[in-house]
Backbone as CSV, one residue per row, in Angstrom:
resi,resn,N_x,N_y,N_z,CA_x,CA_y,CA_z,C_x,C_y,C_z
1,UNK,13.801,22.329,47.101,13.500,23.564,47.804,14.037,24.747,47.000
2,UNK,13.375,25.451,46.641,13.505,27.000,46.755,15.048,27.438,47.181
3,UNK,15.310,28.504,46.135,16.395,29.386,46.968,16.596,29.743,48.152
4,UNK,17.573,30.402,48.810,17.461,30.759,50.349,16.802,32.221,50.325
5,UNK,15.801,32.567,51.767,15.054,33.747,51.655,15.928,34.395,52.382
6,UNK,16.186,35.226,52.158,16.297,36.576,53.298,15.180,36.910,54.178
7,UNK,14.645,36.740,55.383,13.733,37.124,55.925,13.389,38.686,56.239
8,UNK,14.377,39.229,55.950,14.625,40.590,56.464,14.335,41.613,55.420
9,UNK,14.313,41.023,54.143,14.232,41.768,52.559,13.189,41.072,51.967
10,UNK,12.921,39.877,52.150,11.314,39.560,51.154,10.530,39.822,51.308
11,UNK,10.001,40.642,50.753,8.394,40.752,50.582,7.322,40.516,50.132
12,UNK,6.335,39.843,50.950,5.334,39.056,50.383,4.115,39.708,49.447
13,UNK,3.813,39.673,48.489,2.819,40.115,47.588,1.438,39.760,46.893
14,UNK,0.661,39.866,47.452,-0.549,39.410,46.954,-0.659,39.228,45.536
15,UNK,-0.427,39.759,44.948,-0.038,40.305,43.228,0.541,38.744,42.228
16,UNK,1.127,37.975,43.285,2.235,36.591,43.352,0.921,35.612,43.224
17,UNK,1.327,34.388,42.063,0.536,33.386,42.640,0.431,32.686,43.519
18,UNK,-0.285,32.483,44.604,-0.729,32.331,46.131,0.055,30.916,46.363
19,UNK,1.298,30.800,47.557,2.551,29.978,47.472,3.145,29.135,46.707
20,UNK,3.981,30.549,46.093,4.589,30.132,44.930,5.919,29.479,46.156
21,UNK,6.956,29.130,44.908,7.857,28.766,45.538,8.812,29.357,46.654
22,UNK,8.943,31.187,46.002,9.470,31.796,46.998,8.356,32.005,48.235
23,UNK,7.307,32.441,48.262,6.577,32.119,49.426,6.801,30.961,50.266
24,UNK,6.582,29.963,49.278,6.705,28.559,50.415,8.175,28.725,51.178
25,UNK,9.395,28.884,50.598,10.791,29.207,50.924,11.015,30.148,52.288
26,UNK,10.243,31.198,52.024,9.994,32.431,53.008,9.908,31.899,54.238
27,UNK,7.778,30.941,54.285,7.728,30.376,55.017,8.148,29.615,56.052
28,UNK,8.697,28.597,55.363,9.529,27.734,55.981,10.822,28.223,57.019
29,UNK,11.469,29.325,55.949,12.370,29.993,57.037,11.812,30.801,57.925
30,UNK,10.973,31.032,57.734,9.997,31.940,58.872,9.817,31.427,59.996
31,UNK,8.970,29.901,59.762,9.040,28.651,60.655,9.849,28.291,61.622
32,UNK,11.335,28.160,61.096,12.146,27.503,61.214,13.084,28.601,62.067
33,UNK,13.366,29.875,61.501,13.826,30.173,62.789,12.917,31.150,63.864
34,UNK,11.652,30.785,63.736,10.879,30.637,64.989,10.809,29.604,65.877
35,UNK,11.196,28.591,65.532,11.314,27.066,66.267,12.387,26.943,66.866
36,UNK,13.778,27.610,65.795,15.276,27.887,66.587,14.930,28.787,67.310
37,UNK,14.422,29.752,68.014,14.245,30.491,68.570,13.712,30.310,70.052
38,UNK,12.597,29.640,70.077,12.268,28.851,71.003,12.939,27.599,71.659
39,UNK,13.655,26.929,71.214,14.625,26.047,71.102,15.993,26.754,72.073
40,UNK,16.644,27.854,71.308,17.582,28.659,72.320,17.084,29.027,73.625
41,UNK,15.703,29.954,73.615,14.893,29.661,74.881,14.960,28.963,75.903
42,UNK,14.508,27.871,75.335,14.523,26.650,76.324,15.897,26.625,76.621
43,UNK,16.651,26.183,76.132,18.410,25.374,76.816,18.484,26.794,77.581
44,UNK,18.664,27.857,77.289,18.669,28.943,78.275,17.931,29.040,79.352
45,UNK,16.484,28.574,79.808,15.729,28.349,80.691,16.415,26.855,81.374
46,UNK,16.882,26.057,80.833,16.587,25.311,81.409,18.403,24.974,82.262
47,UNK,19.277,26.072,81.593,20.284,26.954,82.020,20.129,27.141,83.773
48,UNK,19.341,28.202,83.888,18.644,29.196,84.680,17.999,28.323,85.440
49,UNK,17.257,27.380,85.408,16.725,26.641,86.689,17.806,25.747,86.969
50,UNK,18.517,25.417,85.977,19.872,24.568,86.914,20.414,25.479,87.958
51,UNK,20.968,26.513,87.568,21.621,27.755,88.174,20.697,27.876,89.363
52,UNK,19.515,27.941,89.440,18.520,28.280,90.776,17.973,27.360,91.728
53,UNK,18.554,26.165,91.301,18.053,25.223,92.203,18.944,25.086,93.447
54,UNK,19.473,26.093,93.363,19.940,26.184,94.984,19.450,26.342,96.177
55,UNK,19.360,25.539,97.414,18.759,25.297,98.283,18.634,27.100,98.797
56,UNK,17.600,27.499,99.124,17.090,28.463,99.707,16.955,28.775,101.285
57,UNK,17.555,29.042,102.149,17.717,28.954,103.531,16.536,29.704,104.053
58,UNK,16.470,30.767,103.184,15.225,31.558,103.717,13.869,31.180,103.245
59,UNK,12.777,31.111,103.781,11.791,30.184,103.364,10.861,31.089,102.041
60,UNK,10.911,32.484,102.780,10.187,33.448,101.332,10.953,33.152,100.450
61,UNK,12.635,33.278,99.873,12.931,33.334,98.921,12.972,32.076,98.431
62,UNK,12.569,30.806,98.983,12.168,29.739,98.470,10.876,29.335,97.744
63,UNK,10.503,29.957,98.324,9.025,30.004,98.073,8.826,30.906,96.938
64,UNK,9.624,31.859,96.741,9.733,33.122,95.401,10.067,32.567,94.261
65,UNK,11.200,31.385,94.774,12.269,30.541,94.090,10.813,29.560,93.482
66,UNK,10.305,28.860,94.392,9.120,27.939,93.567,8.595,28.457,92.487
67,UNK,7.982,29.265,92.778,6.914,30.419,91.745,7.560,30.453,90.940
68,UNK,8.872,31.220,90.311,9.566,31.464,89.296,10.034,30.432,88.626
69,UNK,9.954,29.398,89.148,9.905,28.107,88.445,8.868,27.586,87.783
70,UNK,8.009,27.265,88.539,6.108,26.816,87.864,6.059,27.890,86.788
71,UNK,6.192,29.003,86.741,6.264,30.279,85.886,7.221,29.567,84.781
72,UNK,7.967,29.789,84.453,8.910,29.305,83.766,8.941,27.901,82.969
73,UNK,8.001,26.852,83.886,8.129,25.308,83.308,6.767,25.644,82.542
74,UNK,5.840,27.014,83.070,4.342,26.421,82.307,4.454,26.935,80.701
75,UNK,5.508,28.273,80.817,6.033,28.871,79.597,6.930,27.931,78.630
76,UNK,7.655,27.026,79.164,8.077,25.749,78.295,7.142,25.207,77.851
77,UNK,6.453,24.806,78.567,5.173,23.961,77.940,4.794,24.338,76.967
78,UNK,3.625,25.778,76.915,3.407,26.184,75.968,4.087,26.113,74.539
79,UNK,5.582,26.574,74.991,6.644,26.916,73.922,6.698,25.403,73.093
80,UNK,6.667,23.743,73.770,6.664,22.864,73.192,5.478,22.403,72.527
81,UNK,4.337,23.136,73.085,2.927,22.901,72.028,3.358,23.757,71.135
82,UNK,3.665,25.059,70.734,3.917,25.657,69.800,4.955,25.016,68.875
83,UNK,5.997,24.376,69.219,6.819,23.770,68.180,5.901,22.368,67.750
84,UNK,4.903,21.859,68.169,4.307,20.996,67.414,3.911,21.177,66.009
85,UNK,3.117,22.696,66.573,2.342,23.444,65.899,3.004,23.979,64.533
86,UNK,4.399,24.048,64.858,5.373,25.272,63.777,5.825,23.447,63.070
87,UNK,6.184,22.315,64.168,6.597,21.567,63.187,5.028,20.534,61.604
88,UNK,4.064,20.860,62.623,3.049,20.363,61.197,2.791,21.504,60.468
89,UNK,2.904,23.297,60.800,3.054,23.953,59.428,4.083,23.498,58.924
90,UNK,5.102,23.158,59.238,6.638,22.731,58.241,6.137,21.568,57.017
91,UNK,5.317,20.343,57.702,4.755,19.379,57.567,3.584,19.661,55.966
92,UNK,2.829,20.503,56.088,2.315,21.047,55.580,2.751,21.662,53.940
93,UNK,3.863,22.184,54.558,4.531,22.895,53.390,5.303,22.119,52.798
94,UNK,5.758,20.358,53.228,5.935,19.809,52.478,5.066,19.246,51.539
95,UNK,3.434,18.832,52.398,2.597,18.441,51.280,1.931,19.208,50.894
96,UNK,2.285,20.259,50.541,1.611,21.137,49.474,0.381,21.927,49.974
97,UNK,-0.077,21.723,51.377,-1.157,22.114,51.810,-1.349,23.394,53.046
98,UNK,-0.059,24.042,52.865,0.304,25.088,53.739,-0.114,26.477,53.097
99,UNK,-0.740,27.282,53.885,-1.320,28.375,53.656,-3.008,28.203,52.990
100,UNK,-3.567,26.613,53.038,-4.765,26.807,52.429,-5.887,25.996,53.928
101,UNK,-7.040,26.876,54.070,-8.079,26.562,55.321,-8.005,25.438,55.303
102,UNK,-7.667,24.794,56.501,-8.173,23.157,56.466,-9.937,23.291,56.571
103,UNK,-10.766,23.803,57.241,-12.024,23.804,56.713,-12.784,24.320,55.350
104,UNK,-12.661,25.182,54.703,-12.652,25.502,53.760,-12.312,25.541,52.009
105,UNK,-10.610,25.203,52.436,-9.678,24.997,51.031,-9.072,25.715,50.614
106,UNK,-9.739,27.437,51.210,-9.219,28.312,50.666,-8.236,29.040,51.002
107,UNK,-7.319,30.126,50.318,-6.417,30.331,50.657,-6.781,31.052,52.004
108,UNK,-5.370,31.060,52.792,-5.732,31.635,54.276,-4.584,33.053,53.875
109,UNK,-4.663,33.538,53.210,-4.030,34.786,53.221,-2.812,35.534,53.639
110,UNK,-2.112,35.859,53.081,-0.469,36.426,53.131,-0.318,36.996,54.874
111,UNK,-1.036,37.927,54.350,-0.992,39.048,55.767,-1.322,37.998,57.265
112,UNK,-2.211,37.545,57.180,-2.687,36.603,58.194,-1.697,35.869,58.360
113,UNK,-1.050,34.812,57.605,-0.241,33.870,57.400,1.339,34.508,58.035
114,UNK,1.857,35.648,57.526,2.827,36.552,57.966,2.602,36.802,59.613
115,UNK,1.479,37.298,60.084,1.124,37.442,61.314,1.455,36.272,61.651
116,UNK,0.296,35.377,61.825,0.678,33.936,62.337,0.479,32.836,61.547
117,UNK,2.171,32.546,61.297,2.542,31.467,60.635,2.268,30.340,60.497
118,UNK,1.450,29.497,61.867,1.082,28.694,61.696,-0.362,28.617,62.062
119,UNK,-1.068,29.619,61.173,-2.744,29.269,60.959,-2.887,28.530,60.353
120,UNK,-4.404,27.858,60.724,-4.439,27.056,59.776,-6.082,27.099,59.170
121,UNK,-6.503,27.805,59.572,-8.073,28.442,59.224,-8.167,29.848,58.455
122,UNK,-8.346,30.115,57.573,-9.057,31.719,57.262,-9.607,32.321,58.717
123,UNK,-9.101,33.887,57.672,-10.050,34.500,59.073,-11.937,34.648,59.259
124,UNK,-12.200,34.199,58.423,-13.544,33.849,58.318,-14.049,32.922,59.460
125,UNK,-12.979,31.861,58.917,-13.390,29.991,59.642,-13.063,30.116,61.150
126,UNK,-11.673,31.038,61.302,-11.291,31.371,62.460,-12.390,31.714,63.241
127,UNK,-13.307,32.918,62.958,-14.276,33.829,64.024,-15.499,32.761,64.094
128,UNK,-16.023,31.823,62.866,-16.627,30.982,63.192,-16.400,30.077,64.326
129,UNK,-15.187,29.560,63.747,-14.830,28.677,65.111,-15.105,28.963,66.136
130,UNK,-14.628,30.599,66.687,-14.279,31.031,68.055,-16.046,31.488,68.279
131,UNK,-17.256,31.352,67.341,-18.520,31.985,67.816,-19.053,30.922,68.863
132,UNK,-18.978,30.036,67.726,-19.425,28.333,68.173,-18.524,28.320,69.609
133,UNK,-17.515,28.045,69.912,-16.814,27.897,70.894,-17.500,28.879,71.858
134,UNK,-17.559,29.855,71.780,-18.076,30.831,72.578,-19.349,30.417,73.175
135,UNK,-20.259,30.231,72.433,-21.956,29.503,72.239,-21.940,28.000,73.343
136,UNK,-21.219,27.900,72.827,-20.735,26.110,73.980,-20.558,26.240,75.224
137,UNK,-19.589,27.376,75.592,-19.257,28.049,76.648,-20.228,28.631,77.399
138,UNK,-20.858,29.202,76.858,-21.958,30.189,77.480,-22.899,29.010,77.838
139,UNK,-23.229,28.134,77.645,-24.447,27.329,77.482,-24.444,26.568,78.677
């Protein structure tokens, strides 16, 4: 691996041959403490519903008490499809195949890639995808 990035001072450059090592490095820490991040999340959520599972005498604030829960467990959820997601870009960037379209081949682009880290389509393949999808839908 690569030196350690600073996330806060690197800057990514088109100008660079397309994930070089410090890119891939970047990445990864990019990844990674987006995954720690979500990770603190959770034990903190899951903090907070220990803390709230206190029996509710009054039936609204039980019932307030439910909601903010289902709320809360569906946002975990999500948060654990997303660490799938952040752990096969990780996956990726070990085999060499991170930052390039899985439909295509081609590179999927800095800026895009910076936005969201774990694309895995160009923005080309992307709007394709989402036409077709759309087309299916409608039908």
């Amino acid at each position: 691996m690569s030196e350690k990035i600073d996330l806060g001072t690197f800057v990514l450059s088109e100008d660079d041959e397309f994930m070089n090592s410090n890119q891939r490095a970047y990445f990864r820490a990019k990844l990674n403490a987006w995954k720690n991040d979500i990770l603190r999340e959770a034990r903190e959520t899951l903090g907070h519903l220990a803390e709230e599972s206190a029996n509710h005498p009054d039936l609204a604030d039980r019932a307030s008490s439910e909601t903010d829960r289902a709320i809360e467990l569906r946002a975990r959820d999500r948060q654990r499809k997303l660490i799938s997601k952040i752990d096969a870009a990780l996956q990726r960037i070990d085999e060499g195949t991170y930052g390039y379209c899985e439909e295509t081949g081609e590179p999927i682009g800095l800026r895009r890639l910076d936005a969201r880290p774990i694309a895995t389509l160009s923005i080309e393949a992307q709007e394709r995808h989402e036409r077709r999808e759309k087309v299916y839908r409608d039908e």
